[in-house]
N, C-alpha and C positions, 0 to 999 in steps of 0.2 A: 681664534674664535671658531675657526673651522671642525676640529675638532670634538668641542661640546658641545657646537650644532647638530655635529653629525650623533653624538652619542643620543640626545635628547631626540632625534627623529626616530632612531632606534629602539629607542625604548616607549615611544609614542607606538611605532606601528607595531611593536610587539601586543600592547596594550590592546591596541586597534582588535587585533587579530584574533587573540583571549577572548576580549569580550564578544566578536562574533559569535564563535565558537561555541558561547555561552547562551545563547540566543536560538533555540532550537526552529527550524524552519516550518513557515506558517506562509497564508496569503499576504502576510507585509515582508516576509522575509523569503521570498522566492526567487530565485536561481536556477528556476526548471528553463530549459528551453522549451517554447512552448510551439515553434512551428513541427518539435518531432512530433509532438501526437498530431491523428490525423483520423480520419473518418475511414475505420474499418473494422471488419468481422475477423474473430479469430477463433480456434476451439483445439482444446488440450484433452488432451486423456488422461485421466487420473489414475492412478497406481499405488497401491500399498503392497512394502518393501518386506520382505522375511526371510532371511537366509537368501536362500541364492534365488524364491521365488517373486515373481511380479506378477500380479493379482490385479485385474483391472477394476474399479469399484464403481467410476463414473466417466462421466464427458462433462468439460466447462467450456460452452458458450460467451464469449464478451464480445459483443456490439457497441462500437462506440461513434457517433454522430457529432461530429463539431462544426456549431453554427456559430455565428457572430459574434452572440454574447452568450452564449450558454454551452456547455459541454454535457451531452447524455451519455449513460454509461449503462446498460443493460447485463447483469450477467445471471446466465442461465446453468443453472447446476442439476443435472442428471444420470441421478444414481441409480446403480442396478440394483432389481428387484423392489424395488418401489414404481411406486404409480403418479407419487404427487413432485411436481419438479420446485426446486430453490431458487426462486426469482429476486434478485436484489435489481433496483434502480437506484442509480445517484445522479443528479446535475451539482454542477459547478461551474462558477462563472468563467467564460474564457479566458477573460483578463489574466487574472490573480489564481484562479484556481476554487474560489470560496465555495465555500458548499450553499447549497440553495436545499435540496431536499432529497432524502433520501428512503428508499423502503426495502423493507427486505420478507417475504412470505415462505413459508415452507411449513411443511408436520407438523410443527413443533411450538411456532409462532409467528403471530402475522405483528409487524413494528412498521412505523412510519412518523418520522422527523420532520417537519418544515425549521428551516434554519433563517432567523431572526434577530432583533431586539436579543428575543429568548428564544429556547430551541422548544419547540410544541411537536404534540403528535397525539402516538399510543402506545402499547405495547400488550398484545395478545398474548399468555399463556395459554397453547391451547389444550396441555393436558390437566390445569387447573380450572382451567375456563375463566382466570384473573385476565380482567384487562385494567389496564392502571395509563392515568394519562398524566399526558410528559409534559411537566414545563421545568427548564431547566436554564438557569442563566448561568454565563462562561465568562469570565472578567480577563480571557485573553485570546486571540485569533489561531485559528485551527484548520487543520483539513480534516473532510470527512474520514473515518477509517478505511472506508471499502475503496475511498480514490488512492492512499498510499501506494498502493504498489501500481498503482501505472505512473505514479511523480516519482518513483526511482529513478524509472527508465529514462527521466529527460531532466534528471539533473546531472552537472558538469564533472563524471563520473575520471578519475584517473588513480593510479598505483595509490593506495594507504588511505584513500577517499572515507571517511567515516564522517559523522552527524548524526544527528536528533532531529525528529520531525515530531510537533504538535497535533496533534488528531484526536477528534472525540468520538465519544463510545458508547453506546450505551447498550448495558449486557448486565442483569439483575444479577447474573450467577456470578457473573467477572467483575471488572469495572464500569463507572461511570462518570462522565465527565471527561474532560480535556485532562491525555494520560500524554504518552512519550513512546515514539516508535525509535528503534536506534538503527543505523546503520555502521556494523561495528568495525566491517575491514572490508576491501572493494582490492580485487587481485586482475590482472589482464593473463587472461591466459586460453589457452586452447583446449578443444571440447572435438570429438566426433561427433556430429546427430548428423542423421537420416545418410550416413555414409559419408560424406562430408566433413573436410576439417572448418572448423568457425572458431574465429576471432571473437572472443568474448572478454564480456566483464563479469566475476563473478561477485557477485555480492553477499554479503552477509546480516541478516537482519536480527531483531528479534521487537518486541514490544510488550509494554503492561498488561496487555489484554491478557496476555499468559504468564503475566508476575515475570517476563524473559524468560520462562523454563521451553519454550518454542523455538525453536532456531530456525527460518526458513531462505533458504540462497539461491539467489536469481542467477541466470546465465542470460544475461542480455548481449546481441548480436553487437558487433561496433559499431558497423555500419548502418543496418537497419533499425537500429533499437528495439527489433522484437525480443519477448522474453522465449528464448526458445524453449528452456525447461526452468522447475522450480520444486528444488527438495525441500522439505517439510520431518525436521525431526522434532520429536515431543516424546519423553515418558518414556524412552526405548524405543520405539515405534518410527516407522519412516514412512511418509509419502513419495511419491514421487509425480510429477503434471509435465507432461509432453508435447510441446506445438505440433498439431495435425497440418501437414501440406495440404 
């Protein structure tokens, strides 16, 4: 009997594991470590990529504040040769991660989520001068978009690490609704910044928001969890975002 036991356990936690797998990660389904994130300032230089040149275009700001039950996430984008800077705010609940609300203002358009029952708001076109208000119901659990990429960095990242991550969107020109971020390969390997050799993970992403035609790869520290840099291909085109010391 040992044997068919054992087969049948086998093919139980195979099962097990599939259907994980199949389950893309959301606030029911989280696996982040959550004592990494932690209350701090960070700011990257942004870079667009062309032959052998590197073109600086902005500075990104991220302020992040973790209180009891609630996590704030400030990021401030300022780009050269403009005047009006890209403010996004999100909260999300400590626990779990869940999104509570989120805004985002810039040139272009001014948008604002509360996350609910149903998700409500607006959403400013400001070269049409359309604004159109949001009520949107989700019949499954999500992370906000703009928090993804700080829940890379404190999930249990190791060699061939891939998953799906549940995240909603809302983008007239893109998607809407609860889309799919992917995490497609997670490599450990070594990086030079700021003169220095670092132990990293590299990651690889991509999601709906850009139909996957985006490809963007974190370099997360092992030890610190900061993102020291993060490339950005699309269309031919490369970015590149630098951690400032």
């Amino acid at each position: 009997m040992k044997k068919p036991l054992f087969i049948l356990l086998a093919i139980f936690g195979t099962f097990v594991q599939l259907h994980s797998q199949e389950n893309p990660l959301s606030p029911l389904n989280n696996p982040a470590d959550k004592s990494l994130l932690k209350s701090e300032t960070s700011e990257m230089n942004w870079f667009m990529l062309k032959d052998t040149l590197k073109v600086q275009i902005g500075r990104v700001q991220t302020q992040i504040q973790k209180k009891k039950e609630k996590i704030y996430i400030i990021t401030t984008v300022d780009i050269k040769q403009t005047t009006t800077k890209w403010v996004d705010s999100t909260i999300v609940e400590t626990q779990n991660f869940k999104p509570v609300y989120h805004s985002s203002f810039n040139q272009q358009r001014d948008m604002v989520l509360q996350f609910g029952e149903k998700i409500t708001g607006y959403y400013l076109d400001k070269k049409t001068g359309t604004k159109t208000n949001i009520s949107e119901e989700v019949n499954k659990p999500f992370f906000d978009s703009n928090f993804y990429p700080q829940l890379i960095r404190l999930l249990p990242l190791k060699e061939g690490y891939s998953n799906t991550i549940s995240i909603f969107d809302y983008n007239p020109a893109a998607k809407i609704g609860a889309i799919i971020a992917t995490i497609k390969n997670t490599q450990e390997t070594t990086i030079t910044f700021k003169g220095q050799k670092k132990q990293v993970w590299k990651v690889e992403t991509t999601d709906d928001i850009s139909n996957n035609t985006a490809i963007s790869t974190y370099y997360i520290d092992k030890s610190t969890r900061e993102i020291l840099k993060q490339e950005i291909d699309f269309g031919g085109r490369k970015m590149l975002m630098e951690l400032v010391d």
